[in-house]
Structure formats: structure tokens, C-alpha cells
N, C-alpha and C positions, 0 to 999 in steps of 0.2 A: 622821537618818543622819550622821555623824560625816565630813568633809572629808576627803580622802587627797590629800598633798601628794605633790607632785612631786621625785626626785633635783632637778631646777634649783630648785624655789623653797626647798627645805632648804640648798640649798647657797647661796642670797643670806641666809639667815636668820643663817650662820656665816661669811660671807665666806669661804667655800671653794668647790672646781670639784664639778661635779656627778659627777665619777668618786670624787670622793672621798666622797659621800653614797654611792654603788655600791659602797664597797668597806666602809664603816660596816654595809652592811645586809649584805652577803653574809659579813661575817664576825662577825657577830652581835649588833657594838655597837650598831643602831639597830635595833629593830622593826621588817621592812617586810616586801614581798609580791612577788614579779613578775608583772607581768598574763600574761596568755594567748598565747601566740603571737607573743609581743615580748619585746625586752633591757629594755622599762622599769619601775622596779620602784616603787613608792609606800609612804607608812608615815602617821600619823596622828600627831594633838598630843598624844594620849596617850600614846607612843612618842616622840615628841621628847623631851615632860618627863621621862618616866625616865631618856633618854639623859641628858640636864641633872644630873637630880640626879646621876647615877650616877657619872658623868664629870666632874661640879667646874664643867661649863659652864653663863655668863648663859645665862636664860632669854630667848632671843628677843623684841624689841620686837614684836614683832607680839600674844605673847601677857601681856605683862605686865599687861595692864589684867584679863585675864581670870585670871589662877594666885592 
């Protein structure tokens, strides 16, 4: 099963605030999901990277050993 990150741990990935990973997903630049019954919304590394390429943005230290 594939990892589903968090708006905060996306947002330490880019040095940005977690409302701004909220506002990537709700307006379509980042692939993600909102859970059930809650504001918090989650997205996956395979959605990160596309963000990345799509958008000109480093690929995150965390995944560069793995891309």
C-alpha cells in the first residue's frame, strides 16, 4: 500500500505552510483526497512527482534516492 502524506509533511518537503499544500489540492495542482468527516486532506509520492515535473519543482530530498 502506497504512503499518503500529510498537507504538513508536504508542506516541510517545499518549505511552504500546510494551507498552501490545501490550496495545491483543492485547486487541482497536487493530486490528493479529503478523508471522511474532516478538513484533512492527504495525496501520495506519486502525485507529488507529477506535481514536480509538471511545475519545474526539485524533486524532494526525501525522494531523491528513490526517482
Amino acid at each position: 500500500m502506497t504512503k499518503a502524506y500529510t498537507t504538513g509533511e508536504v508542506a516541510q518537503m517545499f518549505s511552504v505552510s500546510a494551507r498552501t499544500v490545501q490550496k495545491w489540492i483543492d485547486s487541482g495542482i497536487l493530486e490528493g483526497w479529503k478523508l471522511p468527516l474532516s478538513y484533512d486532506r492527504r495525496t501520495n509520492k506519486e502525485s507529488i512527482l507529477k506535481m514536480c515535473k509538471a511545475s519545474k519543482l526539485p524533486i524532494p530530498e526525501v525522494f531523491r534516492s528513490a526517482a
